[in-house]
RONUBA-623588 format. One line per 8 residues: for each residue y negated, z negated, x of C-alpha. Coordinates in steps of 0.1 Angstrom, whole numbers, plus 5000, padded with zeros to 4 digits. Layout:
N
Y:Z:X ~ ...
// end
This chain:
354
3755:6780:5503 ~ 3745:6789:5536 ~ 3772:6777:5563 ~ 3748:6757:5589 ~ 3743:6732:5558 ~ 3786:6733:5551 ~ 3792:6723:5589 ~ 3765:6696:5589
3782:6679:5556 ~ 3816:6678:5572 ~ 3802:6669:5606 ~ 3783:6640:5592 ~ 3811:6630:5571 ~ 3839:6627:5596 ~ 3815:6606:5620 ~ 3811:6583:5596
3845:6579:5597 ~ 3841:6559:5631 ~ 3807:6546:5623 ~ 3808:6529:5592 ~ 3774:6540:5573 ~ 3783:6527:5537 ~ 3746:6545:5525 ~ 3747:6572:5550
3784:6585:5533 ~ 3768:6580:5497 ~ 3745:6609:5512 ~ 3769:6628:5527 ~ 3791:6626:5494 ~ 3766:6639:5475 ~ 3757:6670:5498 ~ 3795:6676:5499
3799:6675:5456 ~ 3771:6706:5459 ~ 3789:6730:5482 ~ 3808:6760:5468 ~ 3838:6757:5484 ~ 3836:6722:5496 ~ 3859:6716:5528 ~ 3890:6696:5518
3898:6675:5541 ~ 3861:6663:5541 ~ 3867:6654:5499 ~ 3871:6616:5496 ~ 3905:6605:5479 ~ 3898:6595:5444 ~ 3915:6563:5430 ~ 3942:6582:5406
3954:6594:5444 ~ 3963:6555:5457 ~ 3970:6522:5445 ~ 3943:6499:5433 ~ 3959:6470:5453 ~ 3948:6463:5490 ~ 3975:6463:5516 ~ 3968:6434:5545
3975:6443:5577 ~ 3982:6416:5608 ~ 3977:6429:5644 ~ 3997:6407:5666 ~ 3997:6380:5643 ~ 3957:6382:5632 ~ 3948:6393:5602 ~ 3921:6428:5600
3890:6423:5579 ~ 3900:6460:5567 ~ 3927:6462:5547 ~ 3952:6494:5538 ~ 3967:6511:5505 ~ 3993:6523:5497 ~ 3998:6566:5493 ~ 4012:6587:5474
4040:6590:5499 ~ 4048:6561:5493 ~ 4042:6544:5526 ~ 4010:6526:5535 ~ 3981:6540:5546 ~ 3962:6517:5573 ~ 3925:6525:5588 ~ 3930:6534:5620
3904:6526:5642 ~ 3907:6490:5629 ~ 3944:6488:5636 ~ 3942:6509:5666 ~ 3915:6491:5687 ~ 3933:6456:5678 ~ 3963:6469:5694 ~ 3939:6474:5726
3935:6515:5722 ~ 3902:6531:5735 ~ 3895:6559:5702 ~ 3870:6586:5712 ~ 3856:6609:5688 ~ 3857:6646:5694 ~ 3828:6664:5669 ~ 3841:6700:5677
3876:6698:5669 ~ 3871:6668:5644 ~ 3900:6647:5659 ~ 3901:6615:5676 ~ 3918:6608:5708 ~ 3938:6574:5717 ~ 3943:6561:5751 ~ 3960:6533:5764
3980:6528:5798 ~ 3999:6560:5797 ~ 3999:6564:5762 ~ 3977:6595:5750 ~ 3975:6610:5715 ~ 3950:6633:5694 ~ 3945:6624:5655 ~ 3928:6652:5638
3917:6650:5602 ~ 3938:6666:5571 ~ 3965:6675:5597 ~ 4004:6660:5599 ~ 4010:6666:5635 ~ 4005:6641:5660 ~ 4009:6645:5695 ~ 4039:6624:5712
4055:6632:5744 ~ 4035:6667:5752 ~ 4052:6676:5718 ~ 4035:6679:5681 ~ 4052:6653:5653 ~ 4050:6652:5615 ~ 4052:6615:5592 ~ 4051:6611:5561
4011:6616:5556 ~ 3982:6635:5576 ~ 3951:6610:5583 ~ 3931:6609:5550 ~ 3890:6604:5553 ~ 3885:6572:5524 ~ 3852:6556:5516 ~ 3843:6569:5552
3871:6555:5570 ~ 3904:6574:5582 ~ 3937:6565:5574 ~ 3967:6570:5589 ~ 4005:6560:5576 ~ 4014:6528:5593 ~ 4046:6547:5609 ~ 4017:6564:5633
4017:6530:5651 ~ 4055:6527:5654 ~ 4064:6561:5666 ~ 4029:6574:5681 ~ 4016:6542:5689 ~ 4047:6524:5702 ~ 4040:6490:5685 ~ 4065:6473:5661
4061:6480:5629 ~ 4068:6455:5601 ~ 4066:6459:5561 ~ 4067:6427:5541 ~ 4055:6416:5506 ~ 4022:6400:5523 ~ 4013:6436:5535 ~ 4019:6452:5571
4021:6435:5606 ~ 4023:6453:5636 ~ 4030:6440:5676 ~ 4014:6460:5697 ~ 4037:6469:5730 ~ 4037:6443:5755 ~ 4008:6452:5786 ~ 4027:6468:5812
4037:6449:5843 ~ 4031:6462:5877 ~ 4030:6458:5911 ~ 4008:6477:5932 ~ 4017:6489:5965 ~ 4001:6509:5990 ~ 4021:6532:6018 ~ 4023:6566:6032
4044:6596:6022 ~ 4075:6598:6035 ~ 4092:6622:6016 ~ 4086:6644:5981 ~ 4121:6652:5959 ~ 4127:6678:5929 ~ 4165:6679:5920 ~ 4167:6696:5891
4135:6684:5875 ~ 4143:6650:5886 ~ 4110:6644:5908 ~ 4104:6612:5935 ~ 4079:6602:5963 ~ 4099:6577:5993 ~ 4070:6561:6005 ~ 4073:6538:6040
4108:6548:6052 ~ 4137:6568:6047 ~ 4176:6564:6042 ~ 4178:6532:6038 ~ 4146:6519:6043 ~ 4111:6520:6018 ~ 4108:6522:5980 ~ 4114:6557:5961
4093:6557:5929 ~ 4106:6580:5906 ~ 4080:6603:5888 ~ 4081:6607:5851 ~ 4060:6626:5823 ~ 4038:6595:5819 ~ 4034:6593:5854 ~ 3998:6594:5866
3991:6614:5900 ~ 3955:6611:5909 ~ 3933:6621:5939 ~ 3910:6593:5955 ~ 3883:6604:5931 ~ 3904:6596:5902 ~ 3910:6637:5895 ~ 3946:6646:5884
3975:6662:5909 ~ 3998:6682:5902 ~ 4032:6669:5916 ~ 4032:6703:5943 ~ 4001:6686:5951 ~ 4014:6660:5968 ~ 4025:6660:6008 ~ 4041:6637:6032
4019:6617:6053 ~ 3994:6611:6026 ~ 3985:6573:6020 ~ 3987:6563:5985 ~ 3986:6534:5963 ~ 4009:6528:5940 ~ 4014:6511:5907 ~ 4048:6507:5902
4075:6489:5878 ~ 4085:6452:5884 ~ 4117:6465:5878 ~ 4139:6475:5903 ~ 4172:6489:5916 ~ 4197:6471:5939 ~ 4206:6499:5957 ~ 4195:6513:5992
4163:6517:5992 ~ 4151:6503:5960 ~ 4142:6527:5930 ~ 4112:6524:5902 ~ 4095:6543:5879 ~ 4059:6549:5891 ~ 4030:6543:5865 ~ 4002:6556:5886
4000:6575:5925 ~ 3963:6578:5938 ~ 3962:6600:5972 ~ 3933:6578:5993 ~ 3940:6604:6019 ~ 3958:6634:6031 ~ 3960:6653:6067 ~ 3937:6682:6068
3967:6706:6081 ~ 3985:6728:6052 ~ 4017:6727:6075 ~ 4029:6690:6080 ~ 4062:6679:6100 ~ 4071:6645:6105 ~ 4097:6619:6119 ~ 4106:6588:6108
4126:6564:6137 ~ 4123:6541:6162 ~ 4101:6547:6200 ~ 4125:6550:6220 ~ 4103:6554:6248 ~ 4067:6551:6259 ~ 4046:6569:6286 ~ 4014:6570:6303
3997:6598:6324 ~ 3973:6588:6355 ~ 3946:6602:6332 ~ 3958:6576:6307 ~ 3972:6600:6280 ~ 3998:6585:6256 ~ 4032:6599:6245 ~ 4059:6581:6223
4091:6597:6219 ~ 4106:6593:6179 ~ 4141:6596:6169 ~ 4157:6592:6135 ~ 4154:6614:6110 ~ 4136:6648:6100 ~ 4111:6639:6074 ~ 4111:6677:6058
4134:6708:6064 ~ 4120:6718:6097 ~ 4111:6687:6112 ~ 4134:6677:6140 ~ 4149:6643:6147 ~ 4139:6635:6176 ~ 4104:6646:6188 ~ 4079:6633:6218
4046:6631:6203 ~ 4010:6628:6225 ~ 3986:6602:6212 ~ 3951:6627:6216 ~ 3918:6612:6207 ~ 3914:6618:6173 ~ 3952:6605:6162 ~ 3952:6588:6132
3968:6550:6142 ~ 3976:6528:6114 ~ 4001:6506:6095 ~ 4012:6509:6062 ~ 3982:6496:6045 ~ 3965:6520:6058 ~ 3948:6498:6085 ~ 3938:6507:6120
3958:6499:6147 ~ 3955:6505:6184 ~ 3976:6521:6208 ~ 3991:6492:6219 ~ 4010:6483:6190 ~ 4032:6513:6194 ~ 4056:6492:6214 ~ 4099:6504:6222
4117:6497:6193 ~ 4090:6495:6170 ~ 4097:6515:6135 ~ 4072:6544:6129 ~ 4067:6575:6110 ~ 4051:6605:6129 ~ 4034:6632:6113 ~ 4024:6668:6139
4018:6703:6129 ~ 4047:6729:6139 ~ 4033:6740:6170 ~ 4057:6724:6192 ~ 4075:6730:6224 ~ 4107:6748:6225 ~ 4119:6716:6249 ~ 4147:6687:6238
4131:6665:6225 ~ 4104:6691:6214 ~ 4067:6680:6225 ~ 4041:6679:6202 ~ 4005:6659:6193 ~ 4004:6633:6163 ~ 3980:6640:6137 ~ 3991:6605:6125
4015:6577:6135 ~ 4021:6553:6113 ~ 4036:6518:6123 ~ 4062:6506:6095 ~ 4079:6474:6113 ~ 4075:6460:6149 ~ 4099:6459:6175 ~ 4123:6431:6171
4122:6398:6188 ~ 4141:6395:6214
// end
């Protein structure tokens, strides 16, 4: 048989297997019993291959319409868009590479038909059964929603229930980029402070880091004196400053410079030219390897002056004793303090009242 009619068979089989065409898969069954060498995994399971008795399935604590069986493994098999889509996963269906992806939160996974490997944790994982194509639907054990999935499985003699994992509780923060950390493999972003002060947001494998367009970073990507927002973990440490686990960084803007210093501390002083110019001198704490800490930074026309919401300030906020993070390029003065121009000063805390 010529191959363009074998591809069309097993492509119109498999999407059926996330449309539902009870007449259309009669067709397709049919085409697929001619073929010479009919593609296996395309072969619907006959009924010697399972039990004739339905296994119900509850998805946190409502019963499917669509029901499972049990397989020759001896574990259930359950229909996995059904299950999936109740435990609030988005399923896309990929035609080329007949697989199916899952995305929830920061949960990712690719099901691909007639295959026991499922992806979990940038890493390839057998069960007990590879997704079976059934009467136009595809199965998959009910472990896959457990250990892929990350619900709570349960097996009972009224069939299968499964809790999907609780949404995920955030708080969303915005701030600038203080400083960027890789001990070891052990990655973090401090944003608004250092030492003491600010949040760090530790970066894990499930962490998302995302341009303002919503395109993916690369951790190296990232820079201090970028403004991000932040969804972070309710939870958090009681140490000095406070540590979460970040669930998603979007960059809404970064300094145009490759070569970034900066300088997080207090104004200790504040003066103006005759011509008006503007120059606050920092001192604290070196925000990268090279950046001093102390610096006297000018105030030029197209300095960026904001708090950390990003919002626009004006000159005048930058008061003594107000708490500020400076950002300049290298080219400084070989004075003490060194002299320099802000590319961006960003007001953390005002000055104390007196």
């Amino acid at each position: 048989m010529h191959s363009t009619t074998k591809k069309t068979a097993a492509a119109l089989a498999l999407a059926l297997a996330f449309t539902g065409g009870g007449a259309a898969w009669a067709q397709a069954g049919a085409v697929i019993q001619t073929l010479e060498q009919p593609v296996p995994i395309m072969a619907p399971i006959q009924s010697d291959n399972q039990t004739t008795a339905a296994v119900a399935v509850r998805v946190n604590g409502q019963t499917l319409e669509s029901t499972g069986y049990l397989g020759l493994s001896g574990e259930s098999m359950l229909p996995l868009r059904a299950v999936a889509e109740a435990m609030g996963f988005v399923l896309s269906w990929n035609a080329e590479s007949y697989s199916t992806d899952l995305t929830k939160d920061n949960i990712f996974t690719t099901v691909k038909t007639g295959e026991n490997q499922y992806g979990m944790n940038k890493m390839l994982k057998k069960l007990e059964a590879a997704p079976a194509l059934v009467d136009s639907k595809l199965y998959v054990p009910s472990s896959f929603f457990g250990e892929i999935l990350r619900g709570t499985v349960s097996t009972g003699n009224d069939g299968i229930s499964i809790m999907a994992q609780e949404e995920k509780k955030f708080v969303q923060t915005t701030g600038v980029v203080t400083a960027i950390r890789d001990n070891g493999g052990h990655r973090s972003v401090h944003i608004n402070g250092y030492g003491v002060d600010g949040i760090v947001l530790n970066i894990g494998d499930q962490t998302e880091l995302m341009d303002a367009d919503g395109n993916k970073l690369d951790f190296s990507a990232l820079s201090i004196g970028m403004d991000v927002e932040v969804e972070h973990s309710m939870a958090m440490t009681m140490s000095l400053p406070p540590q979460t686990s970040a669930f998603k960084i979007k960059v809404i803007s970064a300094l145009a410079e490759k070569d970034v210093l900066g300088t997080w501390g207090v104004i200790g002083e504040i003066r103006e030219s005759d011509d008006g110019d503007i120059s606050v001198r920092v001192k604290g704490a070196g925000l990268s390897d090279h950046s001093p800490e102390e610096v006297v930074l000018r105030i030029a026309k197209d300095t960026v002056l904001q708090d950390v919401s990003g919002k626009a300030i004006d000159a005048k906020e930058l008061t003594e004793g107000a708490r500020v993070a400076g950002f300049y390029t290298p080219m400084l003065t070989k004075s003490l303090p060194p002299i320099g121009t802000a590319l961006k000063m960003t007001l953390v805390a005002e000055a104390p009242a007196e």
